[in-house]
C-alpha positions as CSV (number, residue, x, y, z in Angstrom):
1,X,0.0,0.0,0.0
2,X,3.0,2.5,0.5
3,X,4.3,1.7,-2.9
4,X,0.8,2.0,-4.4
5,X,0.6,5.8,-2.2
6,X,4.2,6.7,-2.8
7,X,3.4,6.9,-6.9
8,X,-0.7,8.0,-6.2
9,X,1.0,11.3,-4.6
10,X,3.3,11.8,-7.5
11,X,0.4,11.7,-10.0
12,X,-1.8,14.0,-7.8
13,X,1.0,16.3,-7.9
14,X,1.3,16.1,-11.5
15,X,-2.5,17.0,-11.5
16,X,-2.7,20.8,-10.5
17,X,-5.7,22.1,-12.4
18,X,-8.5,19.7,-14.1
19,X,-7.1,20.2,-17.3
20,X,-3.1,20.1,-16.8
21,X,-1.2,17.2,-16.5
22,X,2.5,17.5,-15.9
23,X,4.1,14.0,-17.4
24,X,7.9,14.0,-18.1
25,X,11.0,15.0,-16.5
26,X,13.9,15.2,-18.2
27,X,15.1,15.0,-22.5
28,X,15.0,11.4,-23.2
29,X,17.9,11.9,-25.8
30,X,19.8,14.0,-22.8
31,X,19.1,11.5,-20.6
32,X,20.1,8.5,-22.6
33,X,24.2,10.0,-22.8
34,X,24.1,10.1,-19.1
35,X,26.0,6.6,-17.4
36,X,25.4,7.6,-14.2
37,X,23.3,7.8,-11.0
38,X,20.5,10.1,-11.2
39,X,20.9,12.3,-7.6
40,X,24.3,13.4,-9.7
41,X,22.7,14.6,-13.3
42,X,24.4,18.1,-13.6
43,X,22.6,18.4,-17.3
44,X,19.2,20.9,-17.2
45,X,15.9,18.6,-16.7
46,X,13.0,19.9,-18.7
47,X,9.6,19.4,-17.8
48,X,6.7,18.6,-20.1
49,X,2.6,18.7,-19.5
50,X,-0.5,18.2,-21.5
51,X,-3.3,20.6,-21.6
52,X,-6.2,21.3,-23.3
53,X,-4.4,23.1,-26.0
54,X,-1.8,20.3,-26.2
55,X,-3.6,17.2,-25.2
56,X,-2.6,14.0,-24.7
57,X,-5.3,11.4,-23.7
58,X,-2.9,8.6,-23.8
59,X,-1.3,9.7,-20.4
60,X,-3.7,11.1,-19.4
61,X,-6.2,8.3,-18.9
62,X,-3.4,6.1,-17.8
63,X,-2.9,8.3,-14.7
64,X,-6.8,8.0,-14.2
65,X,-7.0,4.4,-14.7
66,X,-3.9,4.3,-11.7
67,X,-5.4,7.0,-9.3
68,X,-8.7,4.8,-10.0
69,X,-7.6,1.4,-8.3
70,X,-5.9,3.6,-5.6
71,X,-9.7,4.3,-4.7
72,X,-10.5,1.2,-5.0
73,X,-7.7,0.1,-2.4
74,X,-8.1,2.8,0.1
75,X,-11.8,3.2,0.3
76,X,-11.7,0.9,3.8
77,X,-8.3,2.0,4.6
78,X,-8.7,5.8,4.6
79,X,-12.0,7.8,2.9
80,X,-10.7,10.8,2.6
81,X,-7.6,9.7,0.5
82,X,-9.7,7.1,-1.4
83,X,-12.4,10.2,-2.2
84,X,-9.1,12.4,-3.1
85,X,-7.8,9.8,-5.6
86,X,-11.6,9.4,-7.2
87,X,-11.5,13.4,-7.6
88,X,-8.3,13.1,-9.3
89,X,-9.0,9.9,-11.5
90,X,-12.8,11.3,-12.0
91,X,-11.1,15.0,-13.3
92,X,-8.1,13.3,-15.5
93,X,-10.7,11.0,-17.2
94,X,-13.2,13.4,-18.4
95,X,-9.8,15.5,-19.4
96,X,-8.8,12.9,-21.5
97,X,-12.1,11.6,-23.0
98,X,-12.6,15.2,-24.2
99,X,-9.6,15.8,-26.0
100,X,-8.9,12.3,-27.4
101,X,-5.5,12.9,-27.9
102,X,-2.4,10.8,-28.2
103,X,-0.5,13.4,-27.7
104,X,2.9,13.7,-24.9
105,X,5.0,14.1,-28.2
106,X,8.3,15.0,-25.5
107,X,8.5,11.2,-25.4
108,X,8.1,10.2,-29.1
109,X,10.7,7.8,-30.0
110,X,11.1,6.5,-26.3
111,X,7.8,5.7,-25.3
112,X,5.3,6.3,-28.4
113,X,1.9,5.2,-28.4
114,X,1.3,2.6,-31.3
115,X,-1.7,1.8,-29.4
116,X,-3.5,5.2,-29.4
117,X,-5.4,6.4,-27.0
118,X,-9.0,4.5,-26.8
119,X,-7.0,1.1,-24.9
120,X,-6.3,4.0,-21.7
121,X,-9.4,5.5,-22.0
122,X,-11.3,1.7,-22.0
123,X,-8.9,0.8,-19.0
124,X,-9.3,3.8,-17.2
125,X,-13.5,4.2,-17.2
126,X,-13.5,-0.2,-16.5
127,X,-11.4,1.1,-13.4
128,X,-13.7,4.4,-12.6
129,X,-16.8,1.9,-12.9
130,X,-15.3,-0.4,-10.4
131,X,-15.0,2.4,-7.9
132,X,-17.8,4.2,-8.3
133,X,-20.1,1.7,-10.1
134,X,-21.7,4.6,-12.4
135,X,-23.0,2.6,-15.6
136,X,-21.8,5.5,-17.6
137,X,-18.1,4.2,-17.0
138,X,-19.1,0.8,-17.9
139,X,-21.0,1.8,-21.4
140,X,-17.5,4.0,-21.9
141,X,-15.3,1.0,-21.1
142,X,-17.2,-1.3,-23.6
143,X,-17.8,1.5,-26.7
144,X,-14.1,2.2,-26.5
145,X,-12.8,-1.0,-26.1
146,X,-14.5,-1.5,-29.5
147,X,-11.8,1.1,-31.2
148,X,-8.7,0.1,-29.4
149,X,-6.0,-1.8,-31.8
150,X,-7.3,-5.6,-31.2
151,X,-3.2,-7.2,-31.2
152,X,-3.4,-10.3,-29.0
153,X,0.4,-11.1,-29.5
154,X,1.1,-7.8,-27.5
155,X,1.5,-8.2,-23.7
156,X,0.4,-5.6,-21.3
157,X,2.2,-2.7,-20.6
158,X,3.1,1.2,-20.7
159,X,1.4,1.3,-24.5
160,X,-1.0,-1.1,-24.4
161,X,-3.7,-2.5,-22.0
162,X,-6.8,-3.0,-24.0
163,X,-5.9,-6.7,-22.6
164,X,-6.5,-5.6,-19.2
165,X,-9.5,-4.0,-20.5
166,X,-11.0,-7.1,-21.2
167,X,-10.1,-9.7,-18.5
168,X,-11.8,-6.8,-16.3
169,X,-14.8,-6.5,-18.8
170,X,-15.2,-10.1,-19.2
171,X,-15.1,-10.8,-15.2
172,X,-17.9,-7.4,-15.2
173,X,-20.0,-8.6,-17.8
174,X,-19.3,-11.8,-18.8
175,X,-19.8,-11.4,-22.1
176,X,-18.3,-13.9,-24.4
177,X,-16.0,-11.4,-27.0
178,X,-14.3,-10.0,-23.9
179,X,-13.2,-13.9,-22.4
180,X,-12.5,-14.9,-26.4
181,X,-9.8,-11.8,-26.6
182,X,-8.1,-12.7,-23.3
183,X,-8.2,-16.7,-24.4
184,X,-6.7,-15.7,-27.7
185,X,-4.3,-13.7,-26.1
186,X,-3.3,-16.1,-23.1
187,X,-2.7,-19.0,-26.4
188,X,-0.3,-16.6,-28.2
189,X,1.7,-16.7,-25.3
190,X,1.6,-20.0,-24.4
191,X,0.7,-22.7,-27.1
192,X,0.6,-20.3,-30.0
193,X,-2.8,-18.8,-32.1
């Protein structure tokens, strides 16, 4: 649980104003020459954010989607954190469902998005519908599940987690497509498609 806070702070941090997201420290080319440990980086560290006049769904909703389940874990642990990390996860996801953006280009060519965007904003409202069990969530999590990039021979991670998506979706609703796209992608990696 203080792993799960230590990061939940960081991303409320990052989340000043409903429609500002700070989400990068630091030039990945910079950062890449430097062989060293990071309390000693004498090179300037540049910070990058997302707004509503340069979007970027992508991270956005990911940081929802995390904020989300930190609810979900604190809700019997402590309320008034839980109802702080809803506020949060409630605020980035309508940020990011209204812009529809990949955007965060600072990280192109370290961490693009071959994904898109509608895999974070599935996984993020499947989440938000979890904690706050608003059928609006759920109806969001299903239509854009729908348009995220359908690759079973991807795993989940950073770029992709319409997989995630689904095993949640399927256990939700139990609706046959969602258990066939986590059966096809549990064969890839294990007996082959």
């Amino acid at each position: 649980l203080s792993n799960v806070k230590w990061i939940s702070e960081y991303l409320i941090k990052c989340h000043p104003e409903d429609d500002v997201f700070n989400y990068q420290v630091g030039d990945g080319n910079k950062d890449h020459s430097w062989w060293g440990p990071v309390e000693v980086i004498n090179m300037e560290r540049p910070s990058f954010k997302v707004t509503k006049d340069n979007p970027g769904s992508t991270v956005v909703a990911e940081a929802a989607a995390c904020l989300a389940v930190t609810s979900i874990l604190y809700k019997d642990i402590d309320k008034t954190y839980s109802d702080t990390c809803l506020k949060h996860a409630e605020s980035l996801f309508k940020f990011a469902d209204e812009t529809k953006s990949s955007g965060y280009t600072a990280a192109n060519g370290f961490y693009n998005s071959w994904s898109g965007f509608y895999d974070e904003l599935s996984w993020s409202s499947v989440w938000l519908y979890l904690a706050t069990n608003n059928n609006s969530y759920l109806e969001s999590a299903k239509e854009y599940y729908t348009k995220a990039d359908q690759n079973s021979q991807w795993a989940l991670c950073w770029d992709d987690v319409h997989i995630g998506a689904a095993l949640l979706l399927a256990k939700i609703t139990n609706d046959q497509t969602y258990k066939n796209a986590v059966e096809e992608h549990l064969d890839f990696w294990t007996t082959g498609t």
